[in-house]
Each structure stands twice: as structure tokens, then as C-alpha cells.
C-alpha positions as CSV (number, residue, x, y, z in Angstrom):
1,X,-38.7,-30.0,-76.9
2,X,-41.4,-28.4,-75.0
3,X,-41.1,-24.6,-74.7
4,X,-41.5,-22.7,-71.9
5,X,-41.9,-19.1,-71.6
6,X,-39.7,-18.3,-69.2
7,X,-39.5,-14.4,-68.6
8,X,-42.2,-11.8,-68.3
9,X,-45.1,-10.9,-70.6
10,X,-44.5,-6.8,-70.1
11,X,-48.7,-6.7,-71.3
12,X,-50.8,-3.4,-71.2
13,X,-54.1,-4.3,-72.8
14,X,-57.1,-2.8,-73.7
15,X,-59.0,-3.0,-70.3
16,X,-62.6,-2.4,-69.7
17,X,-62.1,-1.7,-65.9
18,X,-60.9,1.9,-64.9
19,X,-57.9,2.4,-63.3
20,X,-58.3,1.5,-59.3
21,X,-60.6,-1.6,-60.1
22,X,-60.0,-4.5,-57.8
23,X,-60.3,-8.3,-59.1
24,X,-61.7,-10.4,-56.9
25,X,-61.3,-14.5,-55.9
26,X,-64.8,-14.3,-54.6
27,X,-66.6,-17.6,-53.8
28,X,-68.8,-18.7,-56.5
29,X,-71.0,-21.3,-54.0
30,X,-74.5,-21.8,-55.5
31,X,-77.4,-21.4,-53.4
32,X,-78.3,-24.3,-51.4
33,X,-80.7,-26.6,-53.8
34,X,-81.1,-23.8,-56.0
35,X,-79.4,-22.8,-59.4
36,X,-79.0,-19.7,-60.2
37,X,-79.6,-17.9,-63.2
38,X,-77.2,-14.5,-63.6
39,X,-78.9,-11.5,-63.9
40,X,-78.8,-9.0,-66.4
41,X,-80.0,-5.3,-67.8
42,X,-83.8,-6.1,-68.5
43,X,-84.2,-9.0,-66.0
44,X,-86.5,-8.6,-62.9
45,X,-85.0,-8.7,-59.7
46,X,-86.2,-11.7,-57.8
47,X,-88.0,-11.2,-54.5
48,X,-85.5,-12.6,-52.3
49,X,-84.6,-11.9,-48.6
50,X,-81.3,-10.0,-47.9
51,X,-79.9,-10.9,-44.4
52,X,-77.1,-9.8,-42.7
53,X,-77.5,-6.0,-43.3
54,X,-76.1,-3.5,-41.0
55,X,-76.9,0.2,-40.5
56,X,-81.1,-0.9,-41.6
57,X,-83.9,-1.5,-39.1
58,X,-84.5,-5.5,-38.4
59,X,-81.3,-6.2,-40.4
60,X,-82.7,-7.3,-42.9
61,X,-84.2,-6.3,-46.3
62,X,-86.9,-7.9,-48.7
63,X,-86.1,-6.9,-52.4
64,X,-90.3,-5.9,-52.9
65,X,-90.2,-3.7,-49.9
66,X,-87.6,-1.7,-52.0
67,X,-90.2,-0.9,-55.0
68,X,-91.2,2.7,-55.9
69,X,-87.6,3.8,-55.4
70,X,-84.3,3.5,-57.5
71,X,-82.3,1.1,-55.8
72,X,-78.2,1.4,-56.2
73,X,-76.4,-2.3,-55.7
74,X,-73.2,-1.2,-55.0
75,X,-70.3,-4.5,-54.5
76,X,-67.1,-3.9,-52.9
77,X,-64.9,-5.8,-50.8
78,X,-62.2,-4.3,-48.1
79,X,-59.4,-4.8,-50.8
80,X,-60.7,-2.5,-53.3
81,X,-59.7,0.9,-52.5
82,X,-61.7,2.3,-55.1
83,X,-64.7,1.4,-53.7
84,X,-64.4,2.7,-50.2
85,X,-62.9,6.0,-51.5
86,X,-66.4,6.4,-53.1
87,X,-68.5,5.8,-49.7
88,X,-68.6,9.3,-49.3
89,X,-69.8,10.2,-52.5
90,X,-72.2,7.2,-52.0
91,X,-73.6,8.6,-48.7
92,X,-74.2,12.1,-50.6
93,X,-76.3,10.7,-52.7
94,X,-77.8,9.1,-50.7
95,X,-79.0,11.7,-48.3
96,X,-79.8,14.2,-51.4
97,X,-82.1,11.9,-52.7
98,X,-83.3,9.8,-49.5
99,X,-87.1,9.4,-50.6
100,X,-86.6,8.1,-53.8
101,X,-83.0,6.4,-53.8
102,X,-81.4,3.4,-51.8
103,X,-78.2,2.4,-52.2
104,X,-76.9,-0.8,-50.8
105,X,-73.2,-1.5,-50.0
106,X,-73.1,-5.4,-51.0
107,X,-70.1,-7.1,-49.5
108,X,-69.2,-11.0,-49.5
109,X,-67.0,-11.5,-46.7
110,X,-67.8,-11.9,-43.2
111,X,-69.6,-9.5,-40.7
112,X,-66.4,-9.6,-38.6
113,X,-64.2,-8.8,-41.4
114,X,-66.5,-6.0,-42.7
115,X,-66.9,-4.4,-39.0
116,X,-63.1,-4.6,-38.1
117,X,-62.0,-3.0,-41.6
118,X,-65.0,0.3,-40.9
119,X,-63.6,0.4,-37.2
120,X,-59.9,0.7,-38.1
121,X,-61.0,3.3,-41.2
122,X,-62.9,5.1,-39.1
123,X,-59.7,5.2,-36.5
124,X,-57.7,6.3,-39.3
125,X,-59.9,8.8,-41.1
126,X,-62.6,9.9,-38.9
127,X,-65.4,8.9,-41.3
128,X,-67.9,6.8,-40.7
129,X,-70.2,4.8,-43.4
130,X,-74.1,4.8,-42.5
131,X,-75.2,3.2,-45.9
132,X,-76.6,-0.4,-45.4
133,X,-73.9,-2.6,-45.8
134,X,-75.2,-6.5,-46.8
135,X,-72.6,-8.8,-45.6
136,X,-71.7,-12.4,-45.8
137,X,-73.7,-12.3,-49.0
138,X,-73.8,-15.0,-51.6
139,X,-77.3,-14.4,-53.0
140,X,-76.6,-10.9,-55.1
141,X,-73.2,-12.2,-55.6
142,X,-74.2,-15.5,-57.4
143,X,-77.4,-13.2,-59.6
144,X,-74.9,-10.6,-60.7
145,X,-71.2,-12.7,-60.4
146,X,-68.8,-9.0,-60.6
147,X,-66.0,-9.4,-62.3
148,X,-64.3,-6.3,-60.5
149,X,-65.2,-4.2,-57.6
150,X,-66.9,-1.5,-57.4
151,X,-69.8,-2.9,-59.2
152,X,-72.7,-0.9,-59.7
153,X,-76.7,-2.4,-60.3
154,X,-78.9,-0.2,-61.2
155,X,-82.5,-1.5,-60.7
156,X,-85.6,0.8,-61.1
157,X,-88.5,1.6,-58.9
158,X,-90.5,-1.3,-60.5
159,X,-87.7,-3.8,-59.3
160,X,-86.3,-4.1,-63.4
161,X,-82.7,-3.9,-64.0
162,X,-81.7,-1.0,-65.9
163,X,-78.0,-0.6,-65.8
164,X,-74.9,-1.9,-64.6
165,X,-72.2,0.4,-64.1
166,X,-69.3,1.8,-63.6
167,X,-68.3,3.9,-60.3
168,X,-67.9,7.2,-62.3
169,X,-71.6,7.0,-63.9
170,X,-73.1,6.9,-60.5
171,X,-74.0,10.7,-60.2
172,X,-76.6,13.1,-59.6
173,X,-76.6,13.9,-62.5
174,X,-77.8,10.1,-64.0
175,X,-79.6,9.7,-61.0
176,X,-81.8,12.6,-61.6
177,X,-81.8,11.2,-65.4
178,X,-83.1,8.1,-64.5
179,X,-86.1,9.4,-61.4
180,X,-87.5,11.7,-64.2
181,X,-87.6,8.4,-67.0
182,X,-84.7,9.7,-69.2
183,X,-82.7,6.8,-70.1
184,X,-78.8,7.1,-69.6
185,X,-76.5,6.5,-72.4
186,X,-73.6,4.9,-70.4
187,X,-71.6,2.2,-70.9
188,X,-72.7,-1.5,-69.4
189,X,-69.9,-3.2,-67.3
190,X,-69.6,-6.7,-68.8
191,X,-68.3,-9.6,-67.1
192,X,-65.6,-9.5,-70.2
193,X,-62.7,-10.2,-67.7
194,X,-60.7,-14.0,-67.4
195,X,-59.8,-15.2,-64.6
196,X,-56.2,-15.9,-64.3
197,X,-53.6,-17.4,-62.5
198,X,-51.1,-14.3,-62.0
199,X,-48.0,-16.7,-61.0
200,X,-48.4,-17.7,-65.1
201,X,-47.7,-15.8,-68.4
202,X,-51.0,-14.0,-69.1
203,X,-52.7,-15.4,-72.4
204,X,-50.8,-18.2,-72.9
205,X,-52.7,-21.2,-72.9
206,X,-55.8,-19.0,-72.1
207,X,-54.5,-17.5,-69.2
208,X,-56.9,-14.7,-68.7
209,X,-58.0,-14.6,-72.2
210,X,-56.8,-14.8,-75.8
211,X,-54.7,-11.6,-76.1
212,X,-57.5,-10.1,-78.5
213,X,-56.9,-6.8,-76.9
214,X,-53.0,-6.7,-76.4
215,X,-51.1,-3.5,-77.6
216,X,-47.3,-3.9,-76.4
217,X,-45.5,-7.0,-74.8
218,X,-42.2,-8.2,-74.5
219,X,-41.2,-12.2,-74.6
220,X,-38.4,-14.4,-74.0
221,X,-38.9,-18.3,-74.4
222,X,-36.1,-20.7,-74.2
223,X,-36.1,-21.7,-77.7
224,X,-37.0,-25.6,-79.4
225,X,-34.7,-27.4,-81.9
226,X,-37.8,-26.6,-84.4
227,X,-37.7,-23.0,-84.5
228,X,-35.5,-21.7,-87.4
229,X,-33.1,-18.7,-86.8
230,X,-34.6,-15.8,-87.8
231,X,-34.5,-12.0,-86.8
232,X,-36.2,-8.6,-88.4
233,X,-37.9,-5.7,-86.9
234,X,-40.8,-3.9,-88.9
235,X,-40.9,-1.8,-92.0
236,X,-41.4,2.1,-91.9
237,X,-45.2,2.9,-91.8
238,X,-46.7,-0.1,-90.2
239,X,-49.4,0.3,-88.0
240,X,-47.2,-1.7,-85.0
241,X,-43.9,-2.6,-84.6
242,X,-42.0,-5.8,-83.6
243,X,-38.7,-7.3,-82.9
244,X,-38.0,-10.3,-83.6
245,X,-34.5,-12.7,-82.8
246,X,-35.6,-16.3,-82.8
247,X,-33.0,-19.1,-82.1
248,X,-30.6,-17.2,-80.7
249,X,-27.9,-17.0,-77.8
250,X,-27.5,-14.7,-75.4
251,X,-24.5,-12.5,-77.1
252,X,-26.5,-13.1,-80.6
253,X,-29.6,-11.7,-78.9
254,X,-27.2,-8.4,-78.0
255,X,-26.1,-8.1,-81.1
256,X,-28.8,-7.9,-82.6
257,X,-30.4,-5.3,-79.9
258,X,-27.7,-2.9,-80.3
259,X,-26.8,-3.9,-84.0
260,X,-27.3,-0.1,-86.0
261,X,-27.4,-0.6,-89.8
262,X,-29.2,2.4,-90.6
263,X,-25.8,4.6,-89.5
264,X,-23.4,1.5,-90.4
265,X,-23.0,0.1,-87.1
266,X,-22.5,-3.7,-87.7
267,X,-21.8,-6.2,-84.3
268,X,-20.6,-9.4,-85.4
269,X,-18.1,-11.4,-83.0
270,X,-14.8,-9.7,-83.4
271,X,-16.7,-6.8,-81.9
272,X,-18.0,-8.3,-79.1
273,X,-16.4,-8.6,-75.8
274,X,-17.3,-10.7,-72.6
275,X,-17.0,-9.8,-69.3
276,X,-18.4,-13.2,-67.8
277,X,-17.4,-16.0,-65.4
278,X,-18.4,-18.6,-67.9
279,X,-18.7,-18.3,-71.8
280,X,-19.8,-21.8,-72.6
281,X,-23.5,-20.2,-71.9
282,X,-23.1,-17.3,-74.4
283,X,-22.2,-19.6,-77.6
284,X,-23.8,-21.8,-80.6
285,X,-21.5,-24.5,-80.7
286,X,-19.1,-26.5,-78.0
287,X,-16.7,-29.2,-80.4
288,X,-19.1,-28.5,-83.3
289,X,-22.5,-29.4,-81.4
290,X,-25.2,-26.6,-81.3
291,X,-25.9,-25.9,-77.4
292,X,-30.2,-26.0,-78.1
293,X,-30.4,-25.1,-74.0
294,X,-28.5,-21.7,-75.1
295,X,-31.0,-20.3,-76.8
296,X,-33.8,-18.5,-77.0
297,X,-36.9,-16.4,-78.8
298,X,-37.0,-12.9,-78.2
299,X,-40.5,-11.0,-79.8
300,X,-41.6,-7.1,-78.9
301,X,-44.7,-6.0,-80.3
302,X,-45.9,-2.4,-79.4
303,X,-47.3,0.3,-81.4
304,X,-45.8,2.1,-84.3
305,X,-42.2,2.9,-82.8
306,X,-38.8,4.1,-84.2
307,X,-35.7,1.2,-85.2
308,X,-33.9,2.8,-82.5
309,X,-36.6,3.1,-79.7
310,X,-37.7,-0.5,-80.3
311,X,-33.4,-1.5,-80.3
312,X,-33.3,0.5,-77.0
313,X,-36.8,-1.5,-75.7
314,X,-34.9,-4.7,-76.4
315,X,-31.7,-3.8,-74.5
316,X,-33.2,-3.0,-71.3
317,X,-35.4,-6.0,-71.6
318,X,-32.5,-8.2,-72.3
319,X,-29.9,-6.6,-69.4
320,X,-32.7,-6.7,-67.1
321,X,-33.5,-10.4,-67.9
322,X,-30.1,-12.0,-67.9
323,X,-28.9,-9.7,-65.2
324,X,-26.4,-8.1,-67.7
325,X,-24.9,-5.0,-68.0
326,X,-23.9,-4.2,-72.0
327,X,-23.3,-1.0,-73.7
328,X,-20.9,-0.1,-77.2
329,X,-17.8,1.7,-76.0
330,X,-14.8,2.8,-78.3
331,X,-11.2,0.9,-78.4
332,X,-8.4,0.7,-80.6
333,X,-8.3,-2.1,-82.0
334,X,-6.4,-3.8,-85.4
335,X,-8.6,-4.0,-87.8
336,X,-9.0,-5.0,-91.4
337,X,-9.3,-2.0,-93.4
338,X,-10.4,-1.2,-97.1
339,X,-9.7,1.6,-99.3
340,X,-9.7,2.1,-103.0
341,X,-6.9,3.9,-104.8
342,X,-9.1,4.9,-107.6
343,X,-13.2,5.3,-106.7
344,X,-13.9,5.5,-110.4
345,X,-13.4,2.3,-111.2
346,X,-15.8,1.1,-109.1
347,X,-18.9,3.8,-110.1
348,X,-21.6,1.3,-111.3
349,X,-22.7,1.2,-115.3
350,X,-26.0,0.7,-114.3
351,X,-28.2,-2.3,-114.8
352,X,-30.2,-4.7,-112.1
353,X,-28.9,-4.5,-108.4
354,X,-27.4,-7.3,-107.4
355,X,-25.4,-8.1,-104.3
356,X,-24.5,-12.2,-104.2
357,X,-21.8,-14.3,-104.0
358,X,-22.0,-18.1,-105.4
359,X,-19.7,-20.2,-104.3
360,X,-21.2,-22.5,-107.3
361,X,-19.7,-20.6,-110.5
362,X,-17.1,-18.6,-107.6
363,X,-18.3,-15.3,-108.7
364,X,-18.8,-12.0,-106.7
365,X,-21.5,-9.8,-108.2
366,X,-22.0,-6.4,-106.8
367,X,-23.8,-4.5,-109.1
368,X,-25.6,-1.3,-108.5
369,X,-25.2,-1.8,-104.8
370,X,-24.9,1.8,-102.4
371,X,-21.7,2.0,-101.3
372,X,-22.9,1.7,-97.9
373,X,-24.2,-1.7,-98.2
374,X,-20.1,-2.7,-99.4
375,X,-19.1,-3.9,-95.6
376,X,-21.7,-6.3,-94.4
377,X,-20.4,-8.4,-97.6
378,X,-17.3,-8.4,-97.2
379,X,-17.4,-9.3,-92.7
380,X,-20.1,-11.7,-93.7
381,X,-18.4,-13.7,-96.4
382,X,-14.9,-13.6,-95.8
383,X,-14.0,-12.1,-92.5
384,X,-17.0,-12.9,-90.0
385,X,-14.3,-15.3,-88.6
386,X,-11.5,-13.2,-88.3
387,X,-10.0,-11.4,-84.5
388,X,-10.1,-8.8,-86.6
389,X,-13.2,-5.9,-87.3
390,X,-13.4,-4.9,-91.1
391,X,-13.6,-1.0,-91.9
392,X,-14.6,0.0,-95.5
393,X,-13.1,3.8,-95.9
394,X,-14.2,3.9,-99.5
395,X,-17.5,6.8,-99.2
396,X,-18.7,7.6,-102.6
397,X,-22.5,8.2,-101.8
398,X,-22.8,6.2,-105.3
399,X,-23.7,3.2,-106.3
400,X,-20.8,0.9,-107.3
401,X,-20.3,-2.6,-109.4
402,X,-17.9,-5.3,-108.1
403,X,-17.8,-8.2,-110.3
404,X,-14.8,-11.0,-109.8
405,X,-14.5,-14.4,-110.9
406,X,-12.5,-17.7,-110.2
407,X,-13.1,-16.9,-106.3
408,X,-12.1,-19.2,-103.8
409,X,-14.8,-18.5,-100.8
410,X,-12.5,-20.7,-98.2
411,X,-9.5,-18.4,-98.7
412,X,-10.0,-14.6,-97.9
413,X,-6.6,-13.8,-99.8
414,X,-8.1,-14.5,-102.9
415,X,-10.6,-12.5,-102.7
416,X,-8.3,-9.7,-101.3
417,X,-5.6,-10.2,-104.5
418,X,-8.3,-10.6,-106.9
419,X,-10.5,-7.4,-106.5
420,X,-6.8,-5.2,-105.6
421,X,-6.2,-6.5,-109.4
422,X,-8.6,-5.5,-111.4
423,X,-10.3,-2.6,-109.0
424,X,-7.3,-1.6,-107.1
425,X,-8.8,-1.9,-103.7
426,X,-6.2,-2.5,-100.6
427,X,-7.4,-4.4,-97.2
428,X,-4.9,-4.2,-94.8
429,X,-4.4,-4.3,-90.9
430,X,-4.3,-0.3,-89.4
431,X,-5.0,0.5,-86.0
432,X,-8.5,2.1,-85.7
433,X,-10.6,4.1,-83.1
434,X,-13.9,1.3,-83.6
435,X,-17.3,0.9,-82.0
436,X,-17.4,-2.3,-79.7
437,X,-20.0,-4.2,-77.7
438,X,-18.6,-5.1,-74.2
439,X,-21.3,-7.5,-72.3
440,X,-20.9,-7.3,-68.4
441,X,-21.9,-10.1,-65.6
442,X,-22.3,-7.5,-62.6
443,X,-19.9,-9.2,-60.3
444,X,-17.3,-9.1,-63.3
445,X,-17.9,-5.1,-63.7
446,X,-15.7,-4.3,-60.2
447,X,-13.3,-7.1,-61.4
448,X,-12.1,-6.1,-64.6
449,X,-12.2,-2.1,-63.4
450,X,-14.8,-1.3,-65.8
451,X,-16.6,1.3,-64.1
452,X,-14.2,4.0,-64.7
453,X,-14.3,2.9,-68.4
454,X,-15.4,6.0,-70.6
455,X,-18.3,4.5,-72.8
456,X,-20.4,5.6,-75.6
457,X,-23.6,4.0,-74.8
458,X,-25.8,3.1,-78.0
């Protein structure tokens, strides 16, 4: 079955723009008959003519006629906001250092476009731009191809390219640095950025790149019939942290988000409850067949976070997602209860831990196993199928041995006469005060008077 990423790709990557950078769909045309060669820090500048300039005498430039001063190529477009918030810092320089600097607004759209966007920010601002401005261009464009806007070309009084830039290394500072020969240790702006198609996941299938420089992201895919059900979260002291729930349906993926083992919160079905106009979409199996178009991968990866912040990560991703509202509230419900009449026969003698059950020789071996590990063997093996929650009362803060033979695993009275027998241990029904998931479809909230509810929310 062909997957198919289906939700968001919540991605904040390593990104060698600043903040405010605009990406641009620029046109890439060559130059009539020509090809051209991109230009880089080193390269001579060619000694082409630059028409189409505004605010210069004879509208147009010649690159030679620019030697013996620093020349600043500065691209922008009327999208970027960035770069027309700096044409006031631009013009300051520009008029400090007249004789020895010119900076050149490059733009590649129209003459129109460029004059109506000035006249209507000079309407709504009162300031007025009286740098050069090169528009329609495609020559500069197609020798330096920026990946983002601004775009800053540094190119030296002997017409060689010295640096290209970011907007916040264009200062007096450098400038002065760079009149007097003192080379600048700055950073270059490399065309490192993918083009992408923003209406697709980003980094899948190349997308924009190969994710090399991802940090935190949340996916949901619909699942294939080849991907095995799996689910973990990471281990104290890693570097990063993930989530994982792989091959799972929408009430499993819950579970699992607000599942708590760490303070003996366990969700399986008898403590789930759904508020929803139609539960065949929340289930495994209809008449025995596994429903492969319920389910789905789930995977966070972020930096090093917390079991609970990364649990509380993957609830809001999953309500906002399915368009679910879920939280754990408190009910009385029956439930299976155990207690132990006397603890002591149950304080381990030591030996290798253990915690199975083979339904091959019908054994139960619990055997130097923390008492609070007792529960998720009994729900899993013998009452994950019951209406029913199961409580274990019995809190020794030991470790404790449990080891029974002749077990029938079908038949959850045997195992409940068999360790009251030789462990006197008692499971019975008692009404109990327990923690329970309730799972909400938004227009079942008002229905079912839920909103006056008093909930605990995990």
C-alpha cells in the first residue's frame, strides 16, 4: 500500500537565513544566446551594461564605470519586508560614504511594479528611496541566482567580489573595514536553500532538502499493512527524544499519548470511553478483519524532552489532527480489584528477575519483579478483555516472587483460584474512584453534557 503522509511536518530547522528573509520564485531565464556562469567571492565582475536604473543619470550603469569604489549589490523584491525596512539604513550609508561607496538596489520585477510599490510606501510612510534602484533585471539575477532576499554583493574597487552577505553585516563599521583593506570575518550567504513546493510535506521525497538540519517535527502517516505495531519513547539521557506509535488506531494512538507508567497510570480499553458518532473508525478489527485504512504512524522527534512533555506534545498533536477533544477524568466504576491477605508471602527470595508467562509449560513466573510492575501483568494477560479496570492494592515497595503452575491462560478463574491458594491473594469486583480516558468528537461534547463534566486533565 503506498503511504501517504497525510498531516503536518511541525519542522523548525537549522536555517541559514535570519529571521525576516523572503524566498523568492524569481525567474531563472538565461540570457539571450548566452550561458551564464554564477558568480562567486573571488570571481570578477563582468563588464556588463545595467539598464533600467532609476534615481542615476542616463538610466543606466556600466559595471567599469563603477571601479575605484566599493560597490554594494543589494537584491530585494516588494515582498520582502526585510529588505525595504533596511533602505533607510542603505541610504545612510550611502550618503556617509558617497565618494567611495555605491550601493545598488537590484530588483527583478517590472519598472511598474517597483514605481507603484515606492509611491504607495511613500504615501504610507513619508519616506522616499533615492538609491538607484535596477529593475526588470535578469543579468545580476542569473550571475549571483539569491536564494533569499535581501542579498548582499560585495564587490571591491577593482570590480572583484569580495563578500556576499547578510543584511546585518552591511555596516559602517565593515565598510570602513573593507575601504582601508582590512578583510571582514563574516559569514558568506550560500545558496544552501531547496526550493520547495509548500503545498507538500517538507523533505519528503526531497522536498526542500534532505532534513540534514531538522531539530523537532511531528508526523502522522496513514499506516501500510507492512509496518509492524510498535510504540516507545526515548531513554533518560539521550541527546533527543522521540515518540513513536506505529500501526495504530486512533483510540490506541490516545492511549498511548496519555498512557502514564512512570506513576502507574495504565489505559487499556475498559478505560477508555467514546464520545463519537461512529466507532467503526476507532477499532482494529470489524468480524475478526484488521481495518489497515484505521491506522496510522505517529513519530515526534525533538530535542532532549521529559516522558511527560513529549506525552503532552503528542496529545495536542493528535486532538488537533483528528479534531478530537480527549482528557482522563475520574468515575466510579466496578472494577477488578487485588489485595493480598498476607504481603509476606509474596517478598521475593532473590534470584534473576523474571516476569513471563508461557502458555507452553502454563507457568506464571514473577520473580524479583517491583511490586509496581504487578498490574500491567495481570490487565495484559488475563483481564485486557474484561468491562472491567483491574486495581492492584497490594504496595510493598519490594520486590516480590509469584510463581504458579498448571495455568490455564483462556480462563482468568484459574489464575484467580490458583495464586488465592498458595499466596492468598483475593481479586474481586469493588466499586472504585479510577482514572479514565474519555475521547470527544466536538459536536458529541454539547450532546452528551460533557462540558460541565469536572475532569482531571493528564
Amino acid at each position: 500500500m503506498k503511504i501517504w503522509i497525510s498531516l503536518f511536518v511541525l519542522v523548525f530547522f537549522l536555517n541559514p537565513y535570519l529571521e525576516g528573509q523572503s524566498i523568492s520564485s524569481f525567474r531563472k531565464e538565461k540570457l539571450k544566446g548566452t550561458v551564464v556562469k554564477r558568480l562567486g567571492i573571488g570571481d570578477r565582475m563582468p563588464d556588463i551594461i545595467i539598464s533600467d536604473v532609476t534615481n542615476y543619470p542616463g538610466g543606466k550603469i556600466k559595471i567599469s564605470d563603477l571601479k575605484g569604489k566599493l560597490t554594494i549589490l543589494d537584491f530585494w523584491n516588494t515582498l520582502c519586508s526585510s529588505c525595504v525596512e533596511a533602505f533607510p539604513k542603505m541610504q545612510k550609508l550611502q550618503d556617509k560614504y558617497s565618494t567611495q561607496l555605491q550601493i545598488l538596489l537590484v530588483n527583478y520585477q517590472s519598472k511598474e511594479t517597483v514605481q507603484q510599490f515606492l509611491s504607495k510606501h511613500k504615501q504610507i510612510t513619508g519616506l522616499s528611496v533615492d538609491l538607484p534602484i535596477v529593475c526588470n533585471d535578469q543579468q545580476l539575477n542569473a550571475y549571483f541566482k539569491p536564494p533569499s532576499f535581501p542579498h548582499y554583493v560585495w564587490v571591491d574597487e577593482k570590480g572583484i567580489i569580495r563578500y556576499i552577505s547578510f543584511g546585518d553585516d552591511v555596516t559602517a563599521e565593515n565598510i570602513e573595514l573593507v575601504l582601508n583593506h582590512i578583510p571582514l570575518n563574516i559569514e558568506e550567504k550560500k545558496d544552501s536553500f531547496s526550493y520547495y513546493d509548500s503545498f507538500k510535506p517538507l523533505y519528503v521525497n526531497g522536498n526542500g532538502g534532505n532534513g540534514r538540519g531538522i531539530i523537532c517535527y511531528s508526523m502522522l502517516s496513514k499506516s501500510s499493512q507492512n509496518t509492524a505495531v510498535t510504540s516507545g519513547y526515548f531513554y533518560e539521557g539521550d541527546s533527543n527524544s522521540t515518540m513513536n506509535a506505529f500501526s495504530w488506531n486512533i483510540k490506541g494512538l490516545f492511549q498511548i499519548a496519555f498512557n502514564d507508567y512512570l506513576n502507574e497510570l495504565n489505559i487499556p480499553e475498559n478505560r477508555t470511553v467514546l464520545h463519537v458518532k461512529d466507532t467503526s473508525k476507532y477499532v482494529f478489527y470489524i468480524n475478526g478483519k484488521i481495518q489497515h485504512n484505521n491506522l496510522y504512524n505517529y513519530q515526534l522527534f525533538a530535542p532532549y524532552r521529559s516522558a511527560a512533555e513529549l506525552k503532552k506534545m503528542m496529545q495536542q498533536d493528535l486532538m488537533r489532527y483528528f479534531n478530537l477533544e480527549a482528557h482522563i477524568e475520574k468515575r466510579w466504576m466496578k472494577c477488578w480489584v487485588m489485595t493480598a491477605e498476607d504481603t509476606a508471602l509474596l517478598l521475593t527470595k532473590g534470584g534473576d528477575y523474571a516476569n513471563g508467562m508461557s502458555d507452553q509449560d502454563y507457568s506464571i513466573v514473577i520473580r524479583n519483579v517491583p511490586d509496581t510492575d504487578l498490574p500491567f501483568r495481570f490487565i495484559y494477560n488475563f483481564f485486557s478483555k474484561s468491562p472491567y479496570p483491574f486495581i492492584s492494592d497490594i504496595h510493598m515497595k519490594s520486590h516480590i516472587d509469584i510463581l504458579v503452575d498448571n495455568i490455564d491462560f483462556n480462563d482468568a478463574n484459574t489464575v484467580v483460584l490458583a495464586i488465592k491458594k498458595k499466596y492468598k491473594i483475593n481479586i474481586l469486583l469493588q466499586d472504585r474512584l479510577v482514572d479514565i480516558l474519555v475521547i470527544n468528537e466536538p459536536e458529541c461534547i454539547q450532546a452528551n453534557g460533557l462540558k460541565d463534566r469536572t475532569k482531571n486533565s493528564s
